[in-house]
Structures are given as structure tokens and as C-alpha cells.
PDB file of N, CA, C and O in Angstrom, chain B, residues numbered from 101:
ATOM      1  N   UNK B 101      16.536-117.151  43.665  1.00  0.00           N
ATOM      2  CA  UNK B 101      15.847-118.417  43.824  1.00  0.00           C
ATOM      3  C   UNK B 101      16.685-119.514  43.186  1.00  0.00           C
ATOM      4  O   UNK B 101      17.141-119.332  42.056  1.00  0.00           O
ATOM      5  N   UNK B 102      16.878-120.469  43.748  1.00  0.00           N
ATOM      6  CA  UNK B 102      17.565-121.377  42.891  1.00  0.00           C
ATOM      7  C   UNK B 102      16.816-122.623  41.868  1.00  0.00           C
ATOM      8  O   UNK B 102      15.672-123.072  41.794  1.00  0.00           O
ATOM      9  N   UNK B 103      17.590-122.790  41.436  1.00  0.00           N
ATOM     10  CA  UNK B 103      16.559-123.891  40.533  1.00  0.00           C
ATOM     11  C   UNK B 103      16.694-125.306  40.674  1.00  0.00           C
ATOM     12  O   UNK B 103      17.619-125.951  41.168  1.00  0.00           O
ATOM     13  N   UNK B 104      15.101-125.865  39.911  1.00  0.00           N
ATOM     14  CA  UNK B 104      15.466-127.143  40.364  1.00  0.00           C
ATOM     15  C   UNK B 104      16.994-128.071  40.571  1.00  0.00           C
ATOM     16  O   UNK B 104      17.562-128.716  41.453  1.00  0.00           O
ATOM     17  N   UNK B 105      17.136-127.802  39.637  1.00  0.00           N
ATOM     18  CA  UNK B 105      18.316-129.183  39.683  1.00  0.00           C
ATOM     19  C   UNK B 105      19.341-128.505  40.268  1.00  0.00           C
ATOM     20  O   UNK B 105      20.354-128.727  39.605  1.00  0.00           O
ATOM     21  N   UNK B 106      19.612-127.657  41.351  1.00  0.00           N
ATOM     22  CA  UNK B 106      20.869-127.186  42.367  1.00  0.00           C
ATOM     23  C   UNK B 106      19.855-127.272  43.547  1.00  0.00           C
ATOM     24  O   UNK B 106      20.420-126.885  44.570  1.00  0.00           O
ATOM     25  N   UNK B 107      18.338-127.701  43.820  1.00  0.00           N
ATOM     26  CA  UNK B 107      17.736-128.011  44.999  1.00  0.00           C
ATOM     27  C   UNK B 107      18.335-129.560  44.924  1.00  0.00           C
ATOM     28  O   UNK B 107      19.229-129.861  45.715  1.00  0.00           O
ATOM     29  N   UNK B 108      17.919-130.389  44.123  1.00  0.00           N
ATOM     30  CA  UNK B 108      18.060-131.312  43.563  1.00  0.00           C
ATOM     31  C   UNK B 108      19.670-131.998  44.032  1.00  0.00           C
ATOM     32  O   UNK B 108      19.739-133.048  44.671  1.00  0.00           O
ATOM     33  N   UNK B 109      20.779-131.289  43.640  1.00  0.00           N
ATOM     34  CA  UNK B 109      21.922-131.696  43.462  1.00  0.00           C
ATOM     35  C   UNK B 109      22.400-131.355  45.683  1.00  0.00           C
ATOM     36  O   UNK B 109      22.958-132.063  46.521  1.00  0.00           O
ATOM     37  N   UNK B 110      21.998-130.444  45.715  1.00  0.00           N
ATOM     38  CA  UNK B 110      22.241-129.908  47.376  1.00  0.00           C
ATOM     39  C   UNK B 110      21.228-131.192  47.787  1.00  0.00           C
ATOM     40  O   UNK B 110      21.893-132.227  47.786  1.00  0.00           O
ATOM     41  N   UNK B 111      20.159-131.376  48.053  1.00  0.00           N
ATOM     42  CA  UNK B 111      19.951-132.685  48.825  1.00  0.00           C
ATOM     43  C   UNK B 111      20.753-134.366  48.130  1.00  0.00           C
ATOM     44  O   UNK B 111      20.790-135.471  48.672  1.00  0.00           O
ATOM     45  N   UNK B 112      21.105-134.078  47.255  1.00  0.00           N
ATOM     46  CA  UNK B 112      21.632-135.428  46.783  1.00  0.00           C
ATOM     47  C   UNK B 112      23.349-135.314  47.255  1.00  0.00           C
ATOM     48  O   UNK B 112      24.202-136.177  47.464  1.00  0.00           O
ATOM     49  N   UNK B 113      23.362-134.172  47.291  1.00  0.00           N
ATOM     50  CA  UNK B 113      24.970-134.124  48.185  1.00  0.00           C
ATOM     51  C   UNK B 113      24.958-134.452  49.776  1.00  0.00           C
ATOM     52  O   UNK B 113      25.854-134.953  50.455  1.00  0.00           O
ATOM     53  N   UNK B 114      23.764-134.047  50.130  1.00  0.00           N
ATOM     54  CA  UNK B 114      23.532-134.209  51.625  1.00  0.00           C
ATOM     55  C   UNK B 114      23.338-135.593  51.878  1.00  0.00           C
ATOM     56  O   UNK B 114      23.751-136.200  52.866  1.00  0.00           O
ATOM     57  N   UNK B 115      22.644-136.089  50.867  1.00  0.00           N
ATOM     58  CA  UNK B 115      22.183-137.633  51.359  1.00  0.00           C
ATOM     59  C   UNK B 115      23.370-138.515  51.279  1.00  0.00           C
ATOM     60  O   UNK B 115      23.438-139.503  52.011  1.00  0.00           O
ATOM     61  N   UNK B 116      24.584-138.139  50.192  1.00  0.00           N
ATOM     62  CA  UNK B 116      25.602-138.918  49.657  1.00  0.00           C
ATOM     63  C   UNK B 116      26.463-138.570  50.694  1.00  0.00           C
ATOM     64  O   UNK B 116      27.108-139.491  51.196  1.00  0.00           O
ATOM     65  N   UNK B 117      26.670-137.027  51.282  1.00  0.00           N
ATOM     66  CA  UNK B 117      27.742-137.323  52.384  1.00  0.00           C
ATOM     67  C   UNK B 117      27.248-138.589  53.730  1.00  0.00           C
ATOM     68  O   UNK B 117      27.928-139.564  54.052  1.00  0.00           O
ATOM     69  N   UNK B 118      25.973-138.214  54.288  1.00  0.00           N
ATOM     70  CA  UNK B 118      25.563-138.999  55.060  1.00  0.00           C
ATOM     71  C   UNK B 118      25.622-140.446  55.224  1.00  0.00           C
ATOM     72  O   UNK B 118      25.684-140.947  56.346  1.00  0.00           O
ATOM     73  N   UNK B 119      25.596-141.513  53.585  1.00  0.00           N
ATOM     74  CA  UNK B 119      25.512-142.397  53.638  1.00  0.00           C
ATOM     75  C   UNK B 119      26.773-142.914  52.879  1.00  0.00           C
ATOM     76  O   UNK B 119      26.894-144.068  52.468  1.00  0.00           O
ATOM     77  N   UNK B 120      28.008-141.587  52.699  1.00  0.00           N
ATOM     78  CA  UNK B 120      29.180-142.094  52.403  1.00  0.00           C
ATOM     79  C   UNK B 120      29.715-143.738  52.801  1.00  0.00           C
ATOM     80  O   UNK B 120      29.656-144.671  51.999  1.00  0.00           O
ATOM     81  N   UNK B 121      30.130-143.821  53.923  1.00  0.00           N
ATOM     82  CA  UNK B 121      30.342-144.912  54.607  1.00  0.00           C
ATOM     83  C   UNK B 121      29.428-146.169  54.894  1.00  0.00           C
ATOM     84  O   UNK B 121      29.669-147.304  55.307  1.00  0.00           O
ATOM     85  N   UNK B 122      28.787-145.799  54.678  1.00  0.00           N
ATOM     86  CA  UNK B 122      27.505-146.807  55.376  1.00  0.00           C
ATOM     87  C   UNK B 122      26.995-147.984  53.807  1.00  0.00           C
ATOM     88  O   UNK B 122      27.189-147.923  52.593  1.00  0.00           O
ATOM     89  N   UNK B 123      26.474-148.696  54.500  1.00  0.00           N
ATOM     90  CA  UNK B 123      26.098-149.751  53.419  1.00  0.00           C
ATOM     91  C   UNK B 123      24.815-149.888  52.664  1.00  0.00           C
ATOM     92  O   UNK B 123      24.396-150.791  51.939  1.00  0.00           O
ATOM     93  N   UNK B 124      24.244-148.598  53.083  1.00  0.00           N
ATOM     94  CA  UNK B 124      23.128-148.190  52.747  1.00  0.00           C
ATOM     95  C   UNK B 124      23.151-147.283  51.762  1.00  0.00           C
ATOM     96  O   UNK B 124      22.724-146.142  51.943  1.00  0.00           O
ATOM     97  N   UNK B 125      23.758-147.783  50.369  1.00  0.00           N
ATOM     98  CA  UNK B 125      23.817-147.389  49.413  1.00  0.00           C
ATOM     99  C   UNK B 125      22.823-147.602  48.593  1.00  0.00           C
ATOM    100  O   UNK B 125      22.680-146.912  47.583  1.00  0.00           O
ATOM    101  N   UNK B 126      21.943-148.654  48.940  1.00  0.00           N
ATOM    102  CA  UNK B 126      20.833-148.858  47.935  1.00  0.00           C
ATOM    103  C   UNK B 126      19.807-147.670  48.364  1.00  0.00           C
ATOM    104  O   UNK B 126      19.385-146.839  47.560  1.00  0.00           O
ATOM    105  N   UNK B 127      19.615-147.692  49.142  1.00  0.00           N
ATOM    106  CA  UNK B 127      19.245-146.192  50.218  1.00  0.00           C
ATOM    107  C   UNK B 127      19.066-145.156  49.272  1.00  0.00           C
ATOM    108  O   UNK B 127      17.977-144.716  48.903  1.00  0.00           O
ATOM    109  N   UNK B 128      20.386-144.717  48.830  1.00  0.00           N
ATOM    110  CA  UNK B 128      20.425-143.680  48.619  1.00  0.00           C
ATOM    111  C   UNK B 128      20.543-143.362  46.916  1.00  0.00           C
ATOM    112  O   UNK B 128      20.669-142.304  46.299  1.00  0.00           O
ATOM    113  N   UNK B 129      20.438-144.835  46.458  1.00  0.00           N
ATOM    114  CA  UNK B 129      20.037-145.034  45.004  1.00  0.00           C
ATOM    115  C   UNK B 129      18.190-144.647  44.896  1.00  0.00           C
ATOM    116  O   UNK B 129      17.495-143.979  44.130  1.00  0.00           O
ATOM    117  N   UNK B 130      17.951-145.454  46.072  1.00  0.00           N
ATOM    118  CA  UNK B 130      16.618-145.237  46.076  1.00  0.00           C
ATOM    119  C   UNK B 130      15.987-143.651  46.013  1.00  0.00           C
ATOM    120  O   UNK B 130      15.187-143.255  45.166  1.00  0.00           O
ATOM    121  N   UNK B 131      16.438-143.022  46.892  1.00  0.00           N
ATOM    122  CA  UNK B 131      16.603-141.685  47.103  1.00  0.00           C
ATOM    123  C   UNK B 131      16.017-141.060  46.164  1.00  0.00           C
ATOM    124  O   UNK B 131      14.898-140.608  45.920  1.00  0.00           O
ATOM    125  N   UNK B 132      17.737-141.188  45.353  1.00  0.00           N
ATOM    126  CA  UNK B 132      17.957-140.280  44.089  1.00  0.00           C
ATOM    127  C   UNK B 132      16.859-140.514  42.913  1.00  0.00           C
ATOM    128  O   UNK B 132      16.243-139.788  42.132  1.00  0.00           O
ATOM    129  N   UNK B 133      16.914-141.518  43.114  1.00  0.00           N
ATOM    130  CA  UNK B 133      15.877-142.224  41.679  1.00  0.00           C
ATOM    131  C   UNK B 133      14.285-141.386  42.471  1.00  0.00           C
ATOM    132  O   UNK B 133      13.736-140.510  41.803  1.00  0.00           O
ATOM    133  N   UNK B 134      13.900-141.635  43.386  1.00  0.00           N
ATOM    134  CA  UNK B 134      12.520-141.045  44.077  1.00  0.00           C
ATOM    135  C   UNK B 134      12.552-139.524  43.338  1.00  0.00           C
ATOM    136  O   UNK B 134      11.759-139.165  42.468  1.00  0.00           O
ATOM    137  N   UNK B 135      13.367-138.930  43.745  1.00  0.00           N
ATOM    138  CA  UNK B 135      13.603-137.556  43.852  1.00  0.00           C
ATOM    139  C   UNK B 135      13.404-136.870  42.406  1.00  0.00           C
ATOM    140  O   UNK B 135      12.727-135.952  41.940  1.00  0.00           O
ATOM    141  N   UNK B 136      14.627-138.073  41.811  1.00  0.00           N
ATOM    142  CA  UNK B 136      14.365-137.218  40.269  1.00  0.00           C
ATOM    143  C   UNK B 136      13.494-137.591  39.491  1.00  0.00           C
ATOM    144  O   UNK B 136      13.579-137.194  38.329  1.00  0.00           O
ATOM    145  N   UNK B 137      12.380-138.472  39.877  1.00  0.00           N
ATOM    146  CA  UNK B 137      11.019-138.710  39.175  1.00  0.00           C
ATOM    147  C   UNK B 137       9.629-137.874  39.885  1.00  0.00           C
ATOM    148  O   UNK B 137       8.436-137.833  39.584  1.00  0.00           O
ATOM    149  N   UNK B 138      10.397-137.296  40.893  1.00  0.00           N
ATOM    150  CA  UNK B 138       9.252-136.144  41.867  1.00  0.00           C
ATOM    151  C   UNK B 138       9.657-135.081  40.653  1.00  0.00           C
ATOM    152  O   UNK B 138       8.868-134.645  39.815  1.00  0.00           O
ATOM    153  N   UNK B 139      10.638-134.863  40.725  1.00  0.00           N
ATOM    154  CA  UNK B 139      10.682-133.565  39.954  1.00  0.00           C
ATOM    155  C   UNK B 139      10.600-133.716  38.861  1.00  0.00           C
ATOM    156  O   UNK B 139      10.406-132.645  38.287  1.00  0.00           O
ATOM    157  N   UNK B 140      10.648-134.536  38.227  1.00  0.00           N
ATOM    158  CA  UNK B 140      10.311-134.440  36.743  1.00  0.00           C
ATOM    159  C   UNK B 140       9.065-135.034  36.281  1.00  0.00           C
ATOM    160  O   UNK B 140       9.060-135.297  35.078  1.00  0.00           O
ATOM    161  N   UNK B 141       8.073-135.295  36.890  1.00  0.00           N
ATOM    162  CA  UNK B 141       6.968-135.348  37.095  1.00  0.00           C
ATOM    163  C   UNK B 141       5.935-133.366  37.381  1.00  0.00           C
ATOM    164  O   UNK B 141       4.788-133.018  37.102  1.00  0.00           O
ATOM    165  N   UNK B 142       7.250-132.524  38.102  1.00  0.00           N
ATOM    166  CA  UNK B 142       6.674-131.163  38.479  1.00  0.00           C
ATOM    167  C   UNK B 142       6.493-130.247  37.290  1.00  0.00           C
ATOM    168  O   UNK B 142       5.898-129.174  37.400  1.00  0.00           O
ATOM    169  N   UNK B 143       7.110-130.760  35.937  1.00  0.00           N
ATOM    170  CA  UNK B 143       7.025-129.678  34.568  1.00  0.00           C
ATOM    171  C   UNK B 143       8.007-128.759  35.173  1.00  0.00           C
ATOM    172  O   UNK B 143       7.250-127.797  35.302  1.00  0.00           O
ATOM    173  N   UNK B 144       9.174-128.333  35.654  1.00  0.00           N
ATOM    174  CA  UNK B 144       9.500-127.374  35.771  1.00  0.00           C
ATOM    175  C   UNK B 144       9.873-126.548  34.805  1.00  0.00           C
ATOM    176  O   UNK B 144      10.732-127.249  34.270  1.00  0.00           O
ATOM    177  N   UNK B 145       9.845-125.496  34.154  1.00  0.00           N
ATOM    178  CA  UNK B 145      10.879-124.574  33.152  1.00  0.00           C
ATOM    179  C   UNK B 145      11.990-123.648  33.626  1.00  0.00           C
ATOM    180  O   UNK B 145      12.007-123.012  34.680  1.00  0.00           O
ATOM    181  N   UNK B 146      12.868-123.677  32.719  1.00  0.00           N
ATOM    182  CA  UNK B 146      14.218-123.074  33.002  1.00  0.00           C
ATOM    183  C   UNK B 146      13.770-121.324  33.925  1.00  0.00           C
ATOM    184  O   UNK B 146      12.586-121.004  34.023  1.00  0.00           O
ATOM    185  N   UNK B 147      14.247-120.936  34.167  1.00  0.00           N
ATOM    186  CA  UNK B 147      14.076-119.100  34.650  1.00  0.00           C
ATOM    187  C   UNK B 147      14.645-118.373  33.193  1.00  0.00           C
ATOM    188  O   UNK B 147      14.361-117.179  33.090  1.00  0.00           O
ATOM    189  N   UNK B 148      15.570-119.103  31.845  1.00  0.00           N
ATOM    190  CA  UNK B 148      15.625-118.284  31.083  1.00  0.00           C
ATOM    191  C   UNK B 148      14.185-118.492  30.007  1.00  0.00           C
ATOM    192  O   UNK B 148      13.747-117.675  29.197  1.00  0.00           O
ATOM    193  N   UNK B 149      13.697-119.777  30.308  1.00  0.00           N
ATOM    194  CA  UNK B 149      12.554-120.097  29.560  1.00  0.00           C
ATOM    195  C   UNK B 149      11.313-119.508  30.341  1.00  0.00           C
ATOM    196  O   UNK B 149      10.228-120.054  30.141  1.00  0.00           O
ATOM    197  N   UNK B 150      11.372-118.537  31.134  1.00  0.00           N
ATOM    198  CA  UNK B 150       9.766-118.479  32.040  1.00  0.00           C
ATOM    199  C   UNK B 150      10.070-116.770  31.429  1.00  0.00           C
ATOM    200  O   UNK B 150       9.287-116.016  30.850  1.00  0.00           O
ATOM    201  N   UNK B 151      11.643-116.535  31.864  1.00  0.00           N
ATOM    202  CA  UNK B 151      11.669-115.080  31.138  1.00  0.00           C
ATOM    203  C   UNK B 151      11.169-114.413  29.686  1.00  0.00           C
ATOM    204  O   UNK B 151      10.774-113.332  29.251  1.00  0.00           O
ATOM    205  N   UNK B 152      11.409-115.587  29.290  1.00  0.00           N
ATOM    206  CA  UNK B 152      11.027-115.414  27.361  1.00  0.00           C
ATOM    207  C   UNK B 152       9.767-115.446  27.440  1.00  0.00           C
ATOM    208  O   UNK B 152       9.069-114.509  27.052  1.00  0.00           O
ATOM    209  N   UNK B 153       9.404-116.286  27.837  1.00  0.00           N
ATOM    210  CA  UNK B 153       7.791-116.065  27.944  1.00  0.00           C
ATOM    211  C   UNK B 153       7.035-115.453  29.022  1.00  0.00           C
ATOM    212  O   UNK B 153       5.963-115.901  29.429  1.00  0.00           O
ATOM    213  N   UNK B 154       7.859-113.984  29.667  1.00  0.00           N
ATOM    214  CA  UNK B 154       7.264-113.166  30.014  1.00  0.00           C
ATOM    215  C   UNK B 154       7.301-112.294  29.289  1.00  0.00           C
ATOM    216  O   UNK B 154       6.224-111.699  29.265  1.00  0.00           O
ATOM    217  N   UNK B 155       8.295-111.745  28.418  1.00  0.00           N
ATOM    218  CA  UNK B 155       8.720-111.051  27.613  1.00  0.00           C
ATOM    219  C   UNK B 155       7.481-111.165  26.400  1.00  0.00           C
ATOM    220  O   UNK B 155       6.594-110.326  26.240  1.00  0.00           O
ATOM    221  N   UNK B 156       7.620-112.115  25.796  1.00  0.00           N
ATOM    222  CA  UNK B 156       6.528-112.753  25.112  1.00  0.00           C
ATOM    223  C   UNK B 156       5.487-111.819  25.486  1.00  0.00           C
ATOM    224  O   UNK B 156       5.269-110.747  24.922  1.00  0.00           O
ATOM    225  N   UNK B 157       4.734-112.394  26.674  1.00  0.00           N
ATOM    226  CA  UNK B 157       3.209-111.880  26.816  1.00  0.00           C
ATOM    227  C   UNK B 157       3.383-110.304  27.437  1.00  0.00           C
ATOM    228  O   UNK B 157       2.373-109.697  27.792  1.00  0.00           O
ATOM    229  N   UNK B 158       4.686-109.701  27.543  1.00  0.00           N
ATOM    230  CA  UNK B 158       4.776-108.142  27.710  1.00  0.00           C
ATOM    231  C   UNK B 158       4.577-107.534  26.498  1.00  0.00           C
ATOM    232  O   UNK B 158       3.784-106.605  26.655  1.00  0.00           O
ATOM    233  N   UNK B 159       5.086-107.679  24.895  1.00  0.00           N
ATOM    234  CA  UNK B 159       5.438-107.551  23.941  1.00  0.00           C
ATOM    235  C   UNK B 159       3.441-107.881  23.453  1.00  0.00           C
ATOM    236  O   UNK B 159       2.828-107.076  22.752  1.00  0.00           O
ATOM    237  N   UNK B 160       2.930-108.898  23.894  1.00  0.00           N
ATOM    238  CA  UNK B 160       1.530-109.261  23.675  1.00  0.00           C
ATOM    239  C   UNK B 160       0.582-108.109  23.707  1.00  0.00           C
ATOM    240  O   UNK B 160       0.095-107.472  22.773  1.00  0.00           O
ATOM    241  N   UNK B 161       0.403-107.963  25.263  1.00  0.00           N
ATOM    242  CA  UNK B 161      -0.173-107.343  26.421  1.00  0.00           C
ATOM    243  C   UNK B 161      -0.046-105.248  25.616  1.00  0.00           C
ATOM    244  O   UNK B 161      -0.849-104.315  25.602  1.00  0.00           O
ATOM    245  N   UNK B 162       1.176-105.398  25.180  1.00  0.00           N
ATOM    246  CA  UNK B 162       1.037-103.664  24.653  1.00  0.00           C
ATOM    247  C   UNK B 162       0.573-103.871  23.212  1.00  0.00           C
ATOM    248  O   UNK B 162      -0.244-103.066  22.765  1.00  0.00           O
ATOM    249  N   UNK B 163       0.942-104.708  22.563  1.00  0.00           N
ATOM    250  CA  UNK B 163       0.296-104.728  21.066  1.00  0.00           C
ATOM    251  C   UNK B 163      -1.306-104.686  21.238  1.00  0.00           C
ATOM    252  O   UNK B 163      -1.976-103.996  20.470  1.00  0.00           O
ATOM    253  N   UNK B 164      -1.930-105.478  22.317  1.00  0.00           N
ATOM    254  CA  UNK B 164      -3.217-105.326  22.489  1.00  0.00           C
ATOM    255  C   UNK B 164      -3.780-104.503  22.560  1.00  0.00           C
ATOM    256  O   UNK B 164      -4.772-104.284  21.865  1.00  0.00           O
ATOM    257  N   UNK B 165      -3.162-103.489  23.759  1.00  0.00           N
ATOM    258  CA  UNK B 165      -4.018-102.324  24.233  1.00  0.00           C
ATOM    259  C   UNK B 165      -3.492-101.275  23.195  1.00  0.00           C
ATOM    260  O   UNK B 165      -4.196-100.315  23.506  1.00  0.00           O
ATOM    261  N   UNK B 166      -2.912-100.955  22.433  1.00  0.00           N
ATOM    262  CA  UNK B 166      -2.220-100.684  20.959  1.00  0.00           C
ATOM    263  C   UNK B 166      -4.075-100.759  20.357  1.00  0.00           C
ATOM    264  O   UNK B 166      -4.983 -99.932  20.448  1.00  0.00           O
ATOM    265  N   UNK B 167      -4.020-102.096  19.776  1.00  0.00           N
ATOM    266  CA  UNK B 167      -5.038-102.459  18.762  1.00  0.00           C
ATOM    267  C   UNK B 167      -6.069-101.703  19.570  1.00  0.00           C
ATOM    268  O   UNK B 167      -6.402-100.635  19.056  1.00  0.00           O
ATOM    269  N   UNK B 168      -6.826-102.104  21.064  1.00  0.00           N
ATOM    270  CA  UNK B 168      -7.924-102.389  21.274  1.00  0.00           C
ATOM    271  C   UNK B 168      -8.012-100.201  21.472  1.00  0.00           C
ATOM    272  O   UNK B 168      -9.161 -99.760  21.482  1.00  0.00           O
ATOM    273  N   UNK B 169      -6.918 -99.200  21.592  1.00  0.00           N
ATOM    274  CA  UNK B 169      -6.850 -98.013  21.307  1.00  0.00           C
ATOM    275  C   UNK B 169      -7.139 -97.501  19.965  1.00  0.00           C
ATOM    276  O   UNK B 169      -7.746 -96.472  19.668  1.00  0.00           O
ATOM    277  N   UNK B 170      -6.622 -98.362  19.217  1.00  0.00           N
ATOM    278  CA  UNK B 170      -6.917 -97.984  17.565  1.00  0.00           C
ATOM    279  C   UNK B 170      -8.595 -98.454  17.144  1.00  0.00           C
ATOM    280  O   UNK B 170      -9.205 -98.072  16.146  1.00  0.00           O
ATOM    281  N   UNK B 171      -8.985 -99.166  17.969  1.00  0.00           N
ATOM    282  CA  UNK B 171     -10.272 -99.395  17.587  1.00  0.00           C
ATOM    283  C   UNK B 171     -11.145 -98.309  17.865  1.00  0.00           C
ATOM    284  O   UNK B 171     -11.980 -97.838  17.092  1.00  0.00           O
ATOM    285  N   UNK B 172     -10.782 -97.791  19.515  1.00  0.00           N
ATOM    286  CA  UNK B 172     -11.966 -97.300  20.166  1.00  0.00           C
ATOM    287  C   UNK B 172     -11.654 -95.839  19.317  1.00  0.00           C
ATOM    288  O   UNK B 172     -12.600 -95.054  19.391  1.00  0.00           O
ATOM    289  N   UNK B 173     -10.170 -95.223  18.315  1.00  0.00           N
ATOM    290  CA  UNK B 173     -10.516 -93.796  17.754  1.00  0.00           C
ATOM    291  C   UNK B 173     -11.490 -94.477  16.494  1.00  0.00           C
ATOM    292  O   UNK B 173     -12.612 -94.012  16.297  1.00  0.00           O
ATOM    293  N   UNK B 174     -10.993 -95.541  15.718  1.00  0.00           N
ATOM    294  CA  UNK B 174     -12.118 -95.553  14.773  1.00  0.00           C
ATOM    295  C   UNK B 174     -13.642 -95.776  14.771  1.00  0.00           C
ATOM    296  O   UNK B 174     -14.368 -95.335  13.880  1.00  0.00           O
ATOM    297  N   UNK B 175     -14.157 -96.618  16.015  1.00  0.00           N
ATOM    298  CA  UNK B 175     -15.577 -96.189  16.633  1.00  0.00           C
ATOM    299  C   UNK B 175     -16.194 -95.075  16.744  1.00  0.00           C
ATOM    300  O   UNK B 175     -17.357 -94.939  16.364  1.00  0.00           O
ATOM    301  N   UNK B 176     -15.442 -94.055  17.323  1.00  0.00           N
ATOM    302  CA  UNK B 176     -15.357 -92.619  17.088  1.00  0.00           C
ATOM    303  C   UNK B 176     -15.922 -91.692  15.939  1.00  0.00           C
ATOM    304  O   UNK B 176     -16.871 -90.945  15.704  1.00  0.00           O
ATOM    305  N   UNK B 177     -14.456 -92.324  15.208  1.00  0.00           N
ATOM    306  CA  UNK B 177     -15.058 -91.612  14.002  1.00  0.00           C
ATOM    307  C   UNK B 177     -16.676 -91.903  13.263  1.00  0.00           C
ATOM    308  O   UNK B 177     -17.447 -91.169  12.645  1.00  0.00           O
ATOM    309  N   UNK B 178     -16.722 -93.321  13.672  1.00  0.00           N
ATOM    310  CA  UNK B 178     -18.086 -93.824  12.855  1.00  0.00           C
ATOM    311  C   UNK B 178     -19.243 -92.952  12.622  1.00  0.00           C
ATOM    312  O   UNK B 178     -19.229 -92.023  13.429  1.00  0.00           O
ATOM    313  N   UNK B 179     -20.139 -92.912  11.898  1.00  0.00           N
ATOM    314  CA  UNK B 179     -21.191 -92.168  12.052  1.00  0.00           C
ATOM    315  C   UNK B 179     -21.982 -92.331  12.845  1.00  0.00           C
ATOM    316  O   UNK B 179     -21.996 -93.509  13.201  1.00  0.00           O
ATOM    317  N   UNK B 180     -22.915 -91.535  13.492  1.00  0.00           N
ATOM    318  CA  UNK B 180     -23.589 -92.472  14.915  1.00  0.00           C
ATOM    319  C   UNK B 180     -25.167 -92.450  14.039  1.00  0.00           C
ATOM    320  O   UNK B 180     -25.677 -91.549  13.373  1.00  0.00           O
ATOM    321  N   UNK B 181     -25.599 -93.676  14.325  1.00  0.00           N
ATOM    322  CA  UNK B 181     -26.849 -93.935  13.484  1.00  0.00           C
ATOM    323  C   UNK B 181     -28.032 -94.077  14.596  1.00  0.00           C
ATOM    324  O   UNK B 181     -27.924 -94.642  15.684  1.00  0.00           O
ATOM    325  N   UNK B 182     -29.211 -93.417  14.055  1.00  0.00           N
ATOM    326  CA  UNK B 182     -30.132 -94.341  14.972  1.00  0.00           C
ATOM    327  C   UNK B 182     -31.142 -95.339  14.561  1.00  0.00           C
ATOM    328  O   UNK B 182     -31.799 -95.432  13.524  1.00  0.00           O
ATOM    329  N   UNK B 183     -31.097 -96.195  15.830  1.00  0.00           N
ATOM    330  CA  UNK B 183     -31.965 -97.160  15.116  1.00  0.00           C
ATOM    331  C   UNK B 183     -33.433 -96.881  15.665  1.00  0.00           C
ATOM    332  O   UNK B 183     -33.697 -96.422  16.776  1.00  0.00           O
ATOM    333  N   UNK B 184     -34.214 -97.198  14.807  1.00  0.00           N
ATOM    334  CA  UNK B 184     -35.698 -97.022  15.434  1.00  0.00           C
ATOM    335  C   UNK B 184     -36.132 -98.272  15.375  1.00  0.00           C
ATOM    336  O   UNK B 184     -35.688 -98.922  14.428  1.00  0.00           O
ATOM    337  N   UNK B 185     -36.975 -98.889  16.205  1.00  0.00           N
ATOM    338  CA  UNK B 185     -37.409-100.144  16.448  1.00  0.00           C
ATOM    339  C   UNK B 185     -39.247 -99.931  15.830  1.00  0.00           C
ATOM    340  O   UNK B 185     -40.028-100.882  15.877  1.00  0.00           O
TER     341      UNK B 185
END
């Protein structure tokens, strides 16, 4: 998948060859300026920053079921009481 800013840089190459010659440079100021306030308006995060924080909530996700295992042997052990109403 590529990332933003090489989507980013491939249409801003496309638009710049196109309007190489032409006098419609404000055009393509306009463009650029549109473009890179679309996307930075989108929050994007890096792919090494989405990785860390998958890693993150993998590292989470087993410590949990870890704990929420260690609970259900010490429930276990508990004494079982009854209650009378």
C-alpha cells in the first residue's frame, strides 16, 4: 500500500508534468495547496506508527486474557458459600 505522501507526491508529479508549459501555474499552486490541506486534515499515521500500535494492543490483548485466566483459577479455588435469603 503506499502512503500518503507518495499518493500525494505521484498526483503532484502528474499535475506538474501536465501544466509544465502552460501558464496555468497558479492552477497548479492551487492544486497542491488543496491537496495538502485534504490530507492533512485526514489524521493520517505513518505504517511504522499504526505497526507499534498494533504491537502495542497484541502485547495488551495476551496480558489480558493472561490476567482474566489467573482470575477465573483463583475463583476456583474460593470457597463456595451459600447464601440464604
Amino acid at each position: 500500500m503506499k502512503q500518503p505522501n507518495d499518493v500525494f507526491n505521484d498526483i503532484q508529479s502528474k499535475v506538474s508534468d501536465l501544466l509544465k508549459n502552460s501558464p496555468a501555474r497558479d492552477v497548479e499552486r492551487n492544486v497542491r495547496a488543496m491537496l495538502s490541506q485534504g490530507f492533512s486534515k485526514l489524521e493520517l499515521v505513518t505504517r511504522e506508527e499504526f505497526d507499534a500500535q498494533a504491537q502495542v494492543l497484541a502485547r495488551t490483548r495476551a496480558r489480558l486474557e493472561e490476567l482474566e485466566r489467573r482470575v477465573a483459577e483463583l475463583e476456583q479455588k474460593l470457597p463456595v458459600t451459600g447464601q440464604s435469603s
